[in-house]
N, C-alpha and C positions, 0 to 999 in steps of 0.2 A: 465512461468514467466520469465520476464528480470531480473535478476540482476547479481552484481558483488559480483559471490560467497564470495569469501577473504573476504569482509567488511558485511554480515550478518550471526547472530548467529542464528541458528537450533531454530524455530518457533518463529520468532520476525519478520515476515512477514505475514498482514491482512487484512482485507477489512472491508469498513462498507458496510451492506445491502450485503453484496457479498462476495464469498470466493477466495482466490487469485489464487484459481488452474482454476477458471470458470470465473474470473473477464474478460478477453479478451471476451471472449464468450457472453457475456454478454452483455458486451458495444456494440460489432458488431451487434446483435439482434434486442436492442435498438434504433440503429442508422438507424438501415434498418427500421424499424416501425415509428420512425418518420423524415423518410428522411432528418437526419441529416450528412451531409459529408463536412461541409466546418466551420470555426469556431473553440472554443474551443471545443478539445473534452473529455476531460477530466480533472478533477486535482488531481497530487501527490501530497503528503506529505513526507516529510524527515525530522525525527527530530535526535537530534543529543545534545551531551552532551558534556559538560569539560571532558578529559581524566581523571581528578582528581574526580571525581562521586562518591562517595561510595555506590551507592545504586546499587542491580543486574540488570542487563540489561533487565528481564522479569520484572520488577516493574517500573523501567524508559520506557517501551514499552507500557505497563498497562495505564498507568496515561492520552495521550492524547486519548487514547479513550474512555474513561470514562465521 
């Protein structure tokens, strides 16, 4: 996985249809099967919240993937 450790909290990193430790893996499979290599080839999400939030960060994480 890429990210920037400092700014995520221990399991508030997921995948739909896919788990984040195999998601590369995945895509690359994908891509070879339907000889996709030019284009979009994927999309992130980043959601993010007012530092003033009161609600825990596992329930604001919860919510768009539902």
């Amino acid at each position: 996985m890429f990210t920037k450790e400092k700014k995520i909290f221990p399991g508030l990193i997921s995948g739909i249809n896919c788990s984040p430790e195999s998601a590369y893996d995945e895509m690359m499979v994908t891509k070879g099967i339907y000889r996709k290599d030019d284009g979009r080839q994927f999309v992130h999400f980043v959601h993010s919240y007012h530092p003033e939030e009161k609600l825990p960060p596992a329930i604001l994480h919860e919510t768009p993937l539902n």
